[in-house]
C-alpha positions as CSV (number, residue, x, y, z in Angstrom):
1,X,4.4,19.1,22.6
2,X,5.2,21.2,19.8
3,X,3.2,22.1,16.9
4,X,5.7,20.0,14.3
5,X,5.6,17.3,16.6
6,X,1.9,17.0,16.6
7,X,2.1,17.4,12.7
8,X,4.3,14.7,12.0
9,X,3.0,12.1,13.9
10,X,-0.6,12.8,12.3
11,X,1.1,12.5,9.4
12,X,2.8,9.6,10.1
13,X,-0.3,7.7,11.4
14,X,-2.6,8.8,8.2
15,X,0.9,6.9,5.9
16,X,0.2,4.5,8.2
17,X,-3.6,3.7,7.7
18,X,-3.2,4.7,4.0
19,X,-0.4,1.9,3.0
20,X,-2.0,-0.6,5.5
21,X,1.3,0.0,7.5
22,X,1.0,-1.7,11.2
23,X,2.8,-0.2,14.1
24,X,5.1,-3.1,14.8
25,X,6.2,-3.1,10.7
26,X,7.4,0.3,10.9
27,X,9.1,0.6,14.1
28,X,11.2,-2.1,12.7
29,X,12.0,-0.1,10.1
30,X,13.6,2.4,11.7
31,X,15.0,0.0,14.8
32,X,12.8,0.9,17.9
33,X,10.2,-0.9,20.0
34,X,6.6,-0.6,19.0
35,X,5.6,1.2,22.5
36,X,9.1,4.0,21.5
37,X,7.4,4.6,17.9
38,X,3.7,5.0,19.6
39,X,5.4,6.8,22.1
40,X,7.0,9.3,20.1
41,X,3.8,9.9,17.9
42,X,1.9,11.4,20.6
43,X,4.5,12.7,23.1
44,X,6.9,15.8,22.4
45,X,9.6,13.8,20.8
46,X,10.9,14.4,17.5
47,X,12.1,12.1,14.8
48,X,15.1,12.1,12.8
49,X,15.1,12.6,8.8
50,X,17.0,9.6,8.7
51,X,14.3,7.6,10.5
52,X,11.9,9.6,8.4
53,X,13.5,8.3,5.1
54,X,13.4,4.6,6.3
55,X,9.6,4.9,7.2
56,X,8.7,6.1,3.4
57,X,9.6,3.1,1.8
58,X,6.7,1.3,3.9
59,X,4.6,4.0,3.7
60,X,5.2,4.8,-0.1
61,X,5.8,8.3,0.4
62,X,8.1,10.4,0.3
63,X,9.9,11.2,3.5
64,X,9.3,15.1,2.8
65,X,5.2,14.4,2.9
66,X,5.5,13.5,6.5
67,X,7.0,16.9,7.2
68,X,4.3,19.6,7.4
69,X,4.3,22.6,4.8
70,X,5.4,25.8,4.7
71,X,3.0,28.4,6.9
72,X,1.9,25.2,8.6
73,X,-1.8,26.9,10.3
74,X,-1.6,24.5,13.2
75,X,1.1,26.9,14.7
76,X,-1.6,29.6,14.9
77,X,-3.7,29.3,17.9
78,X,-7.2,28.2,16.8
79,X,-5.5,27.4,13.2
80,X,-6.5,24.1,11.4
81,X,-4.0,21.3,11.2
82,X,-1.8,21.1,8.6
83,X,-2.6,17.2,8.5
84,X,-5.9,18.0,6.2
85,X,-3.7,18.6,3.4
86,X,-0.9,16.4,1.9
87,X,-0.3,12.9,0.7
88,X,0.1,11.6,3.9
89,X,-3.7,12.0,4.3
90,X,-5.6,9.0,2.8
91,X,-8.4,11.2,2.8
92,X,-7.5,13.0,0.0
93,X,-7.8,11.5,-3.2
């Protein structure tokens, strides 16, 4: 799995627990089966911007703060995740 796939599908869990999304909600947002979206979070599979899109409204976010940012560390071995950062993260306040 690649180091944007692992990204984005933090990402996409933290929306998840932060807009008290469920799994089968938003894999009915963007037409799939809940296993496909579980799946696809924690397997080396990638997901469209266009499925991106239709996820934010659920998630109110912005599709483009599911998408890690630029100089991401967590493609440096040993770097930190770039899921500690971003409103994607209910964490952060």
């Amino acid at each position: 799995m690649g180091w944007l796939d692992v990204c984005i599908g933090k990402r996409i869990g933290w929306a998840m627990t932060a807009a008290g999304v469920e799994v089968g909600e938003l894999a009915g947002c963007i037409g799939i089966a809940d296993s496909e979206l579980i799946d696809r979070m924690s397997e080396p599979a990638s997901f469209t911007l266009a499925e991106l899109i239709r996820m934010s409204a659920p998630l109110r976010c912005n599709a483009f703060e599911l998408l890690p940012f630029p100089g991401c560390p967590l493609a440096a071995p040993g770097g930190v995740c770039c899921c500690a950062r971003g409103a994607a993260n209910p964490r952060q306040s």
